[in-house]
C-alpha positions as CSV (number, residue, x, y, z in Angstrom):
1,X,129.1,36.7,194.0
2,X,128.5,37.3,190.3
3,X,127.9,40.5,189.3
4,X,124.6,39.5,187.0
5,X,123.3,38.2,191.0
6,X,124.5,41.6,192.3
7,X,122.7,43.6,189.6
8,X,119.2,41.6,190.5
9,X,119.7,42.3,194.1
10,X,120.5,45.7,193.9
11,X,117.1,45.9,191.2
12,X,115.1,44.2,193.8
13,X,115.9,46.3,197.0
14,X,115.4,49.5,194.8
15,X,112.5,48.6,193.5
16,X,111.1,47.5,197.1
17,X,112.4,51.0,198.5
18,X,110.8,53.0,196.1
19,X,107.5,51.1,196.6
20,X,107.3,51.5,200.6
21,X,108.7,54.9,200.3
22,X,105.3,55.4,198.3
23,X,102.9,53.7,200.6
24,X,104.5,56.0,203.5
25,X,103.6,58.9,201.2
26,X,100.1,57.4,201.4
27,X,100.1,57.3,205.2
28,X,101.2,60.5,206.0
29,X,98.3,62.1,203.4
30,X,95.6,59.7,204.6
31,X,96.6,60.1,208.4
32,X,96.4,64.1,208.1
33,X,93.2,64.6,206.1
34,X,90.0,65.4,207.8
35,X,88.1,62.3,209.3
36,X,84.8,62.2,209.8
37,X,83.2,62.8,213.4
38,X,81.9,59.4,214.9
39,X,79.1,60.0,217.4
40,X,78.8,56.7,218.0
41,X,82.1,55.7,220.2
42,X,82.2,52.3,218.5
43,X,82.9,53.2,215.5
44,X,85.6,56.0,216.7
45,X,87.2,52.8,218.3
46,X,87.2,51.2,215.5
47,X,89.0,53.9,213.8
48,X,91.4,54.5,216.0
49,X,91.9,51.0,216.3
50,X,92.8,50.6,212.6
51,X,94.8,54.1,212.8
52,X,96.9,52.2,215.9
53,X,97.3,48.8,213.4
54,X,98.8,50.9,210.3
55,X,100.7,52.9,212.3
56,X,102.6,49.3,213.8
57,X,103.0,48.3,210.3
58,X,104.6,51.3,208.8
59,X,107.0,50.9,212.1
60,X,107.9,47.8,211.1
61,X,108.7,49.3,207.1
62,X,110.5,52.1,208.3
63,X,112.9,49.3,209.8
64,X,112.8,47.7,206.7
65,X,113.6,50.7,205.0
66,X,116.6,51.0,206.8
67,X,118.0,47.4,206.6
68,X,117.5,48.1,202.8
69,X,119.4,50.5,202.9
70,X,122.2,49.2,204.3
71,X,122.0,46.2,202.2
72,X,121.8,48.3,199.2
73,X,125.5,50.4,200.5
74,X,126.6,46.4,200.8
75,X,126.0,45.9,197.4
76,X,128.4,49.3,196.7
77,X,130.6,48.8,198.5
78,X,131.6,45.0,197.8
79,X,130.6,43.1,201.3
80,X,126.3,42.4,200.1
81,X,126.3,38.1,200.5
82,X,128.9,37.8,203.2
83,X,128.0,36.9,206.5
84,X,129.4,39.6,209.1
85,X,129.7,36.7,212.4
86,X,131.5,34.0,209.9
87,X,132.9,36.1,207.0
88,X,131.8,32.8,204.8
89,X,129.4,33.4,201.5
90,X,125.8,34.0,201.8
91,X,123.5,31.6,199.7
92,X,121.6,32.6,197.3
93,X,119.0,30.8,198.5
94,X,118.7,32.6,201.5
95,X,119.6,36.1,199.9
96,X,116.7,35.5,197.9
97,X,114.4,34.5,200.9
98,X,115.8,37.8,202.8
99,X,117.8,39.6,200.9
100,X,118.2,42.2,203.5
101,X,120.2,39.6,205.8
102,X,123.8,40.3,206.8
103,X,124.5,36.2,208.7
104,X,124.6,33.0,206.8
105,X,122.2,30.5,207.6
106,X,124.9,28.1,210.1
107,X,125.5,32.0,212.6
108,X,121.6,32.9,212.3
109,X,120.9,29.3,213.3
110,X,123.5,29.7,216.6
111,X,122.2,33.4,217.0
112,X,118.7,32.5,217.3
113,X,120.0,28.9,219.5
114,X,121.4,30.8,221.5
115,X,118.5,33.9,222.2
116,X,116.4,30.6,222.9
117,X,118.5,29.6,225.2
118,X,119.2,33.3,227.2
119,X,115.7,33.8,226.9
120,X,115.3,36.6,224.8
């Protein structure tokens, strides 16, 4: 991989990190400050409803965070756009669609093939 592709990947996670490292910030300080007392328990359901939907989503960043990353120590240390099952070249193409990805598109195809066919 080119080092000019290597220098927009590694811009792109960074800049992704830094930017759901801030909305966790806002989570945290929104989650702890003093909520209002609902009389009515509609509306506390409601609330805790939304407080139960955030919380998934910032499950699912803190994963995120993490495949970041590892794709970002990729990009240091040399192995960021080749496939870990196949050892072949990443495309572009799909680095760009998930640059976070660690298979090439053939061993993602047979991975999920075959988790159809196990059932998982």
């Amino acid at each position: 991989m080119k080092q000019k592709d290597l220098d927009y990947f590694k811009k792109y996670l960074n800049d992704l990190l830094n930017e759901l490292l801030n909305q966790v910030d806002d989570t945290v300080s929104g989650m702890t400050a003093v909520k209002e007392n609902f009389p009515d328990p509609t509306d506390r359901a409601s609330l805790e409803s939304d407080r139960n939907f955030m919380l998934r989503i910032r499950d699912r960043e803190s994963k995120l965070i993490k495949k970041i990353k590892l794709a970002l120590d990729r990009i240091e240390n040399g192995s960021f756009g080749i496939c870990e099952s196949c050892g072949g070249e990443i495309s572009i193409k799909r680095l760009k669609a998930r640059p976070v990805t660690t298979l090439c598109i053939e061993c993602k195809t047979k991975e999920e093939a075959l988790e159809k066919a196990l059932g998982l």
